[in-house]
Structure formats: C-alpha cells, structure tokens
C-alpha positions as YAML, in Angstrom:
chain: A
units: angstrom
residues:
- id: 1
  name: UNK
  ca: [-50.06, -84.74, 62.17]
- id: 2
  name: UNK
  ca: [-45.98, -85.12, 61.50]
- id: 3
  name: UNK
  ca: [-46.84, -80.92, 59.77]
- id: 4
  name: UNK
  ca: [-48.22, -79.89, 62.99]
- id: 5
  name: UNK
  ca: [-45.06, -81.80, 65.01]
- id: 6
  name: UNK
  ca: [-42.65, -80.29, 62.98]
- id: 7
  name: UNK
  ca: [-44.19, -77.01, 63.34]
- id: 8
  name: UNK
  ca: [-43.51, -77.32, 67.22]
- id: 9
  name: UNK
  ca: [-40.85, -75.02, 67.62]
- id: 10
  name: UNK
  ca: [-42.42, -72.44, 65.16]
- id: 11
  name: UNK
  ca: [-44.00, -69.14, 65.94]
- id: 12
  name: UNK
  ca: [-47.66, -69.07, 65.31]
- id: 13
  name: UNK
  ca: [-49.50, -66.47, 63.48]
- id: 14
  name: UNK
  ca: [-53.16, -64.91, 64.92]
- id: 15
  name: UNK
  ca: [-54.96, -67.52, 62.18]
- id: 16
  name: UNK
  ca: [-53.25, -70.76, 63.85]
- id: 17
  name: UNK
  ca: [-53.35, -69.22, 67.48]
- id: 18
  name: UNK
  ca: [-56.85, -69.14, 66.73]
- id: 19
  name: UNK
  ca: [-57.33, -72.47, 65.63]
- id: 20
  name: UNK
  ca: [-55.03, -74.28, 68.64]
- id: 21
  name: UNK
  ca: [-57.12, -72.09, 71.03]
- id: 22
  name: UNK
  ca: [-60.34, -73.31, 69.41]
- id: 23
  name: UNK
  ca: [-61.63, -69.90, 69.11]
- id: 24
  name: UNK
  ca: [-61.73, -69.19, 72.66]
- id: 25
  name: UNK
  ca: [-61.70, -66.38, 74.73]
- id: 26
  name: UNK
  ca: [-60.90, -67.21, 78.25]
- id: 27
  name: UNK
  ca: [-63.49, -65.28, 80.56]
- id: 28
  name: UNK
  ca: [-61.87, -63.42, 84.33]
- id: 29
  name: UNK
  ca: [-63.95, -63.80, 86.72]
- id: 30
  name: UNK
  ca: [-63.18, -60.47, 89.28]
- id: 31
  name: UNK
  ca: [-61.84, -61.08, 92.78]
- id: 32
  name: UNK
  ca: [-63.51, -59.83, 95.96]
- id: 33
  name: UNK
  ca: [-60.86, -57.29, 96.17]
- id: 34
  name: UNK
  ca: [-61.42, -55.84, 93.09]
- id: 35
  name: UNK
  ca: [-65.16, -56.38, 92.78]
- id: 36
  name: UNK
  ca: [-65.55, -54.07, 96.68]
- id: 37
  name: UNK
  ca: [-63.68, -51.66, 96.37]
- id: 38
  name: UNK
  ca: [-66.59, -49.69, 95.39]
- id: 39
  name: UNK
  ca: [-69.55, -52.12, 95.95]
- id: 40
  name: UNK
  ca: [-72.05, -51.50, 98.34]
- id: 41
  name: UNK
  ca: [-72.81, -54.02, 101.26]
- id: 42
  name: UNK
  ca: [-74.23, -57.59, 100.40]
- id: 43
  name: UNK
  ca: [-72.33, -57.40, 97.14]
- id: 44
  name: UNK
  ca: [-71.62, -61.17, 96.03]
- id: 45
  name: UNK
  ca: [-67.97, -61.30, 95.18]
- id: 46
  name: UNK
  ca: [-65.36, -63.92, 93.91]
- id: 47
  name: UNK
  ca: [-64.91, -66.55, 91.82]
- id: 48
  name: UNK
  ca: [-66.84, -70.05, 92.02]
- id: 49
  name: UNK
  ca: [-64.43, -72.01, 94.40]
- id: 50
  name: UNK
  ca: [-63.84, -69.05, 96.91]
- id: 51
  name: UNK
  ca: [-67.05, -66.89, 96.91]
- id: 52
  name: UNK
  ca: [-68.01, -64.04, 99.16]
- id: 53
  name: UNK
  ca: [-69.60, -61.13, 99.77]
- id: 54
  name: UNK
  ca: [-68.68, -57.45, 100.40]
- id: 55
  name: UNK
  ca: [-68.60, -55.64, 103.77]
- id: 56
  name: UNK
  ca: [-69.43, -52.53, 102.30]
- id: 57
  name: UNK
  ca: [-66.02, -51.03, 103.87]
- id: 58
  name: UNK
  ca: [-63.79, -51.94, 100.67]
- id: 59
  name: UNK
  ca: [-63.15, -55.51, 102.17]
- id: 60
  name: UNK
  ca: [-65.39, -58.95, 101.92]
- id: 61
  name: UNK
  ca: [-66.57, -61.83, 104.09]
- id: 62
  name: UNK
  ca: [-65.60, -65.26, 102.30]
- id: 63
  name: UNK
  ca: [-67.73, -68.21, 102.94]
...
C-alpha cells in the first residue's frame, strides 16, 4: 500500500493502467442525435436515463 502511495504522482505505464482500471473498457452508449441521423422512424434512441425514439426526419421524440 505505502508503494502504490508513493507512486501517486508517477506516470503509469499500459500494464498498471490496466490493472487500476480493472481491465475495463468503458462502453458509449450513442445519443439520439447521433443514432437518427440516418435511422428510420420508430428507431429507439438514447441512453438509459433519457431514452427516445427517432422521428424519422434526423431528429427524436424523448420520453
């Protein structure tokens, strides 16, 4: 533990990155915007906490 304190203020290589991060890729979820620009009508859109769907026109209808 007093290594990994000391090592605060130190760069981290890919290896250690990988092993504060746990490994983890962090998924992005698409925004209506992006996800209608060229999605038909009826096209669910957003992410979890401010879904939608597209209007078919290039914009979408949030709920």
């Amino acid at each position: 533990m007093k290594k990994s304190i000391l090592n605060i203020g130190k760069a981290l290589n890919k290896a250690e990155q990988t092993e504060v991060n746990g490994g983890i890729i962090p998924i992005r979820v698409a925004t209506c915007e992006q996800v209608c620009r060229t999605a038909p009508r009826g096209t669910k859109c957003g992410p979890p906490h401010c879904p939608g769907v597209c209007d078919g026109n290039g914009g979408a209808y949030r709920y």
